[in-house]
C-alpha positions in Angstrom: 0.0 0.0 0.0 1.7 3.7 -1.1 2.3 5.8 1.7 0.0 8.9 2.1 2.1 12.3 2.8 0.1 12.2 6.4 1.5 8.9 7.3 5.0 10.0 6.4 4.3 13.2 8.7 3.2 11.2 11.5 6.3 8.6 11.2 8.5 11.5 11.1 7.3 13.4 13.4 7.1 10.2 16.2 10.4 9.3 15.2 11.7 12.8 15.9 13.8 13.3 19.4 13.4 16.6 21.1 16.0 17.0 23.6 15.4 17.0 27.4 15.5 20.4 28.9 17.0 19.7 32.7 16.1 23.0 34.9 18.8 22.0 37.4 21.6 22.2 34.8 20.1 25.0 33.5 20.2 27.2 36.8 23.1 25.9 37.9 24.5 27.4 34.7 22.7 30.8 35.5 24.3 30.7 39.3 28.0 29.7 37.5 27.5 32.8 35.0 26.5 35.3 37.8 28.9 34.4 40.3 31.7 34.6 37.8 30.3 38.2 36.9 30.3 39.3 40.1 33.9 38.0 40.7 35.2 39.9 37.7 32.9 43.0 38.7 35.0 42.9 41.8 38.2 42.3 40.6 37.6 45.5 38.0 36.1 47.9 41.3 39.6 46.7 43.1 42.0 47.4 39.9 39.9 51.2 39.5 40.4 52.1 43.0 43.7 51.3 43.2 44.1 53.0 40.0 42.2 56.0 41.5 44.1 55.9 44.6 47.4 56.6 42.9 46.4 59.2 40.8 45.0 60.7 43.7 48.6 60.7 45.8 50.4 61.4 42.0 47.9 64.6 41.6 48.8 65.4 45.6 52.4 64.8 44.9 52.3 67.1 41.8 50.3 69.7 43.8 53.3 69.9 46.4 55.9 69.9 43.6 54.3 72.8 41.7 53.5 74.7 45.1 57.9 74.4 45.4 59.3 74.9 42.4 57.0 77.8 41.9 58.6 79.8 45.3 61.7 78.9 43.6 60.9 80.7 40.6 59.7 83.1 42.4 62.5 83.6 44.1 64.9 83.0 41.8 63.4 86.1 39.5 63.0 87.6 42.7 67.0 87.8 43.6 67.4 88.7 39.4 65.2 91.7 39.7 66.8 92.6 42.7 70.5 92.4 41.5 69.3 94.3 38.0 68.5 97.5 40.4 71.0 97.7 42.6 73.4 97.3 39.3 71.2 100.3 37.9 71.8 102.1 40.9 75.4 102.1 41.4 75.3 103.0 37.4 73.2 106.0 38.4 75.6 107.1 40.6 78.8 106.4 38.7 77.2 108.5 36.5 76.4 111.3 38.4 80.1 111.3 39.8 81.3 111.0 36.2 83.6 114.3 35.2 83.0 114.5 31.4 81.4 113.0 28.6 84.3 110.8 27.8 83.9 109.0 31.2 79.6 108.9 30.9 80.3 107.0 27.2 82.5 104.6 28.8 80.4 103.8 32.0 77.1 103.3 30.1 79.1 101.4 27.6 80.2 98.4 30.5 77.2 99.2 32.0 75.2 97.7 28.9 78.2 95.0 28.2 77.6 93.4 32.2 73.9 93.6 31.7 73.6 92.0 28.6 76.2 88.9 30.3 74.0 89.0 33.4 70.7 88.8 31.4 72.2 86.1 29.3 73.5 84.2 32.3 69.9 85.0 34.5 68.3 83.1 31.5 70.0 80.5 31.4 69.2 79.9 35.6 66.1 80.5 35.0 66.1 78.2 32.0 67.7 75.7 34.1 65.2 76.1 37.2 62.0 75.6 35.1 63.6 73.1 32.6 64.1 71.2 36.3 60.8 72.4 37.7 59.0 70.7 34.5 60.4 67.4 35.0 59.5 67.2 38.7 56.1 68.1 38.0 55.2 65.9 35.5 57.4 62.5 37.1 54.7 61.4 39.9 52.1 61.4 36.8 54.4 60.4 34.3 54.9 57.3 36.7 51.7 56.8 37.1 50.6 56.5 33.6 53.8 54.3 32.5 52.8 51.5 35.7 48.5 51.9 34.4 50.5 51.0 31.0 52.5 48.1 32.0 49.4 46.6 34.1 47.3 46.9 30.7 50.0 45.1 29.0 50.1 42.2 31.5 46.3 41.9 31.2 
């Protein structure tokens, strides 16, 4: 007797396995997956604080830096200025002491010779001091940022 389409269905379909669905493995699949989460979760809050906590002591340590090599600019430009006018000064007065024209030419003539070596040479401290000044203020960051690089590299 030929097979009818509907008899094939209904052999196929009996025939045809569905898999078991097991709640138990299920959720304890679901439990595996969250707790895992959670443990990374915590493991990323630890490496971000710790990350925040050092940039917090590398910002205080730059603070303090900044707060010292600025009242060593300041003084350093400080003790310039003040050596610039009392050099103006004692020119003042050589020149008013001077007896003739002769003498005025040559005075203001070393005068401008020593201050154009001790601007050149006030630079160059000054050059030196914030050259130095730049390097400490940026190292606790700079330190920072290179370990947060290394860590990212390990990962």
């Amino acid at each position: 007797m030929p097979r009818t389409t509907k008899s094939i269905e209904n052999d196929t379909v009996a025939n045809v396995e569905f898999p078991s669905f097991d709640t138990s493995k299920a959720a304890d699949q679901v439990r595996a997956f969250a707790e895992k989460g959670i443990e990374q979760s915590k493991e990323a809050y630890a490496k971000l604080k710790t990350g925040a906590e050092e940039a917090q002591k590398a910002l205080e340590s730059t603070y303090e830096t900044v707060k010292s090599v600025g009242n060593d600019i300041t003084l350093k430009t400080i003790a310039a200025l003040r050596a610039n006018s009392e050099a103006s000064f004692a020119h003042i007065e050589a020149l008013v002491g001077a007896k003739s024209l002769a003498e005025v030419i040559e005075l203001q003539t070393a005068f401008m010779r020593q201050s154009v070596d001790k601007a050149v040479e006030q630079a160059k401290e000054l050059q030196a001091v914030t050259s130095k000044a730049a390097e400490d203020v940026s190292k606790p960051m700079k330190d920072v940022f290179e370990k947060a690089i290394k860590e990212l590299k390990v990962a």
